[in-house]
DOKOLLO-231736 format. One line per field, with one value per residue (C-alpha): residue number from 1; x, y, z. Coordinates in steps of 0.05 Angstrom, whole numbers, plus 32768, in hexadecimal, padded with zeros to 4 digits. Layout:
N
seq: (NUM, ...)
u: (X, ...)
v: (Y, ...)
w: (Z, ...)
This chain:
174
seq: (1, 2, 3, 4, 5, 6, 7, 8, 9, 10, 11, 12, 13, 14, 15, 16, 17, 18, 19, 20, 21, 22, 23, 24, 25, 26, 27, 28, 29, 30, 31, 32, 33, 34, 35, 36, 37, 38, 39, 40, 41, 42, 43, 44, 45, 46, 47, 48, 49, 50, 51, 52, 53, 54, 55, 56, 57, 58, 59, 60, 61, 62, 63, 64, 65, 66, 67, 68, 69, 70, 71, 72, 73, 74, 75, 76, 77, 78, 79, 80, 81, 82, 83, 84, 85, 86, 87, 88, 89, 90, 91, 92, 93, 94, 95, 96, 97, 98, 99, 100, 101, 102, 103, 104, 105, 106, 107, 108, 109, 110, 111, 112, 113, 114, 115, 116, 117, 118, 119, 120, 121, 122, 123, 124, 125, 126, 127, 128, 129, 130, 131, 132, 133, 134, 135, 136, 137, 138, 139, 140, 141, 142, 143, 144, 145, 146, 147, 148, 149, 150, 151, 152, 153, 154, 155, 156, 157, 158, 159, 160, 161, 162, 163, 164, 165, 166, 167, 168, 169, 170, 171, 172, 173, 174)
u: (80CA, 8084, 8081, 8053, 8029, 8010, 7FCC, 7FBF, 7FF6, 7FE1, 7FA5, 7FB8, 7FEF, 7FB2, 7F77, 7FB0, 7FBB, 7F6A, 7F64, 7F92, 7F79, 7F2D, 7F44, 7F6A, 7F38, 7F02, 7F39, 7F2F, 7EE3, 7EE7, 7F17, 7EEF, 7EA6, 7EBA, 7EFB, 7F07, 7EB5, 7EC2, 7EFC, 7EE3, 7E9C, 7E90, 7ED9, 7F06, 7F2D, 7F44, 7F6F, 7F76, 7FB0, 7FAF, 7FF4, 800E, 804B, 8042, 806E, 8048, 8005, 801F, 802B, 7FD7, 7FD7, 7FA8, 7F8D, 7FA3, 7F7E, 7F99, 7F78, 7F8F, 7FBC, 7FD8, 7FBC, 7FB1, 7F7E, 7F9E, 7F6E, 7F76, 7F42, 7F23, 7EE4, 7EB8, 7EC9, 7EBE, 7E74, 7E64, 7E18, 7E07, 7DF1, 7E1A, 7E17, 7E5B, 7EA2, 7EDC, 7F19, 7F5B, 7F6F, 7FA5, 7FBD, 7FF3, 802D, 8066, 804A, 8042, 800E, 8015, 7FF3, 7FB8, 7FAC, 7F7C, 7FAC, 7FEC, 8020, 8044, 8015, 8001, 7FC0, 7F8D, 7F44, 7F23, 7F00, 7ED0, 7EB3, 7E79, 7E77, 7E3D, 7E54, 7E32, 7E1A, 7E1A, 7DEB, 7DFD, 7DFB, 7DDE, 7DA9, 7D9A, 7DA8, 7DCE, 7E17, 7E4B, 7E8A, 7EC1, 7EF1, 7F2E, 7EFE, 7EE9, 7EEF, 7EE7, 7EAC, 7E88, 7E7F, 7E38, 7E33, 7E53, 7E43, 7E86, 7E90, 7ECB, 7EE7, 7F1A, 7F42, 7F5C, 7F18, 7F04, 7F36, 7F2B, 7EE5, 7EFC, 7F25, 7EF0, 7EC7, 7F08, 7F18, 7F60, 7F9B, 7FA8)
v: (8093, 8083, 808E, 8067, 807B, 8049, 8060, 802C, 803F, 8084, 8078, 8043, 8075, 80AF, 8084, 806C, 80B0, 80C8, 8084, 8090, 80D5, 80C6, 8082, 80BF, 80E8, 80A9, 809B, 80ED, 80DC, 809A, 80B0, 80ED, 80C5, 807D, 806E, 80B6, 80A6, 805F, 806F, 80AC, 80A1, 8054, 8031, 806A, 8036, 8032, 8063, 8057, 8075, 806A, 8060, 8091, 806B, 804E, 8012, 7FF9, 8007, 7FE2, 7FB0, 7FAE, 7FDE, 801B, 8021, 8008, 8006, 7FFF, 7FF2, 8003, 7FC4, 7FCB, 7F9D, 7FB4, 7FA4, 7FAE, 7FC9, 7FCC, 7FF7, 7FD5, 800B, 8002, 804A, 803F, 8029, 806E, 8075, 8030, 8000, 7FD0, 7F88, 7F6D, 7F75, 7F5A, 7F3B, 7F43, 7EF2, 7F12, 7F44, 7F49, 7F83, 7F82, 7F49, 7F1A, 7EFF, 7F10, 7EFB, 7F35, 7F58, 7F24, 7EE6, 7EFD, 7EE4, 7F17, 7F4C, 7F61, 7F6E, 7F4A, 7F6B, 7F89, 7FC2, 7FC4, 8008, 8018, 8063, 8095, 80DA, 8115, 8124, 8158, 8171, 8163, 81A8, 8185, 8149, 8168, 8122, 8116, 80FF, 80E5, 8115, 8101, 80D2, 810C, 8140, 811B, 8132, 811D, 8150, 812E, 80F1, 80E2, 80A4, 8061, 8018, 7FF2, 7FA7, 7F97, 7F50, 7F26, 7F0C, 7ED4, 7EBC, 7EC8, 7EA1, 7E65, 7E64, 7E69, 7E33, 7E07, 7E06, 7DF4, 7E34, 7E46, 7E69, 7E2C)
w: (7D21, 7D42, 7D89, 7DAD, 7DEF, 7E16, 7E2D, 7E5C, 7E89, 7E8D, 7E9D, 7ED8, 7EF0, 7EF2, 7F12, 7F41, 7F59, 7F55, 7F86, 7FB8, 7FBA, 7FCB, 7FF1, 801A, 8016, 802F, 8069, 807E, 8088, 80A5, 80E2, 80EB, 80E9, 80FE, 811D, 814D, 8162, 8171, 8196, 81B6, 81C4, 81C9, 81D6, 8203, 820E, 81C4, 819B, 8149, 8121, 80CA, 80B1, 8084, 8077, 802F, 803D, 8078, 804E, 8018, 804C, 805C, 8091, 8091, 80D6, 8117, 8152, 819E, 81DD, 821F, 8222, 81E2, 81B9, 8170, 813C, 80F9, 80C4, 8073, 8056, 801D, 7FF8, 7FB8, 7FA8, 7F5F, 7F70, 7F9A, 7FA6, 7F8E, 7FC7, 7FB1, 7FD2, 7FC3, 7FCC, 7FA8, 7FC8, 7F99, 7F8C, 7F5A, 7F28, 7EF3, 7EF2, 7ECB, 7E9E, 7EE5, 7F08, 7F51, 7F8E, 7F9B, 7FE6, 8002, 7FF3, 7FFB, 8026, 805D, 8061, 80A9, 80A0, 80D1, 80C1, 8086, 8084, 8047, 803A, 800F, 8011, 7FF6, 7FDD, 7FCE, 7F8C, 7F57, 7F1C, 7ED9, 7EBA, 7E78, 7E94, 7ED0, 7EEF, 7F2C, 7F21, 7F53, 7F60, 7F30, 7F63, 7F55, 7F71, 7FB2, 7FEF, 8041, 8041, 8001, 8021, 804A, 8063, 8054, 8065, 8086, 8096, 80C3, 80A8, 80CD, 8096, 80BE, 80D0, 807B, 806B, 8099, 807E, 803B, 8052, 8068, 801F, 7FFD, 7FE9, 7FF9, 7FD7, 7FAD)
């Protein structure tokens, strides 16, 4: 009897886990060198928290900021982490993906999640030396760490305000 592996799942199942651990590691750096300095330093009126629960992440919440009167800003972290170091002057929005043989409704379109802005990260990371080029190569994702990032560029979206211009051109969920 053949036994057969499916590679694609293992692969998924292990770039699921490097991800969350550099999107964790990319949360470590952005509350130390955004959020605590905007809340600190320019905003003392405002105090941020990122949600460890995984249910209310999975329900589009990464961040939440609160002002003095208790309003809150909810914030889903969206980064290009796969284009590290590359200037890169785009951003995709997930319409849609398939899982368990179904196409289902991606982050930016779906129904019931609380999230009301976007923030898109474009992060820069150190580099090392390729000990056989010479050439400058970007830290494996699984090896990442708060302290390898340097800088990143961020855009805070309000998805309600996307969507109504979205909205506008003809471009809705339909």
């Amino acid at each position: 009897m053949i036994h057969m592996v499916d590679y694609n799942e293992i692969v998924k199942k292990s770039n699921f886990r490097k991800d969350t651990r550099a999107e964790h590691e990319l949360g470590i750096f952005m509350d130390e060198n955004y959020y605590s300095r905007l809340c600190e330093d320019k905003a003392p009126y405002l105090t941020f928290e990122r949600e460890t629960d995984l249910k209310l992440q999975y329900e589009g919440i990464d961040v939440i900021i609160r002002s003095d009167d208790n309003r809150e800003i909810i914030i889903d972290e969206k980064s290009a982490l796969y284009y590290t170091n590359n200037n890169l002057q785009t951003f995709a929005f997930e319409l849609s993906f398939e899982k368990d043989g179904k196409v289902r409704d991606g982050w930016f379109v779906k129904n019931g999640l609380k999230t009301e802005y976007y923030m898109l990260i474009w992060p820069n990371a150190r580099c090392e030396k390729d000990k056989k080029t010479g050439q400058n190569i970007q830290v494996d994702l699984a090896k990442l760490t708060s302290k390898d990032f340097t800088i990143v560029e961020a855009i805070l979206l309000s998805k309600k305000k996307l969507l109504a211009y979205l909205a506008s051109l003809g471009l809705t969920k339909e």
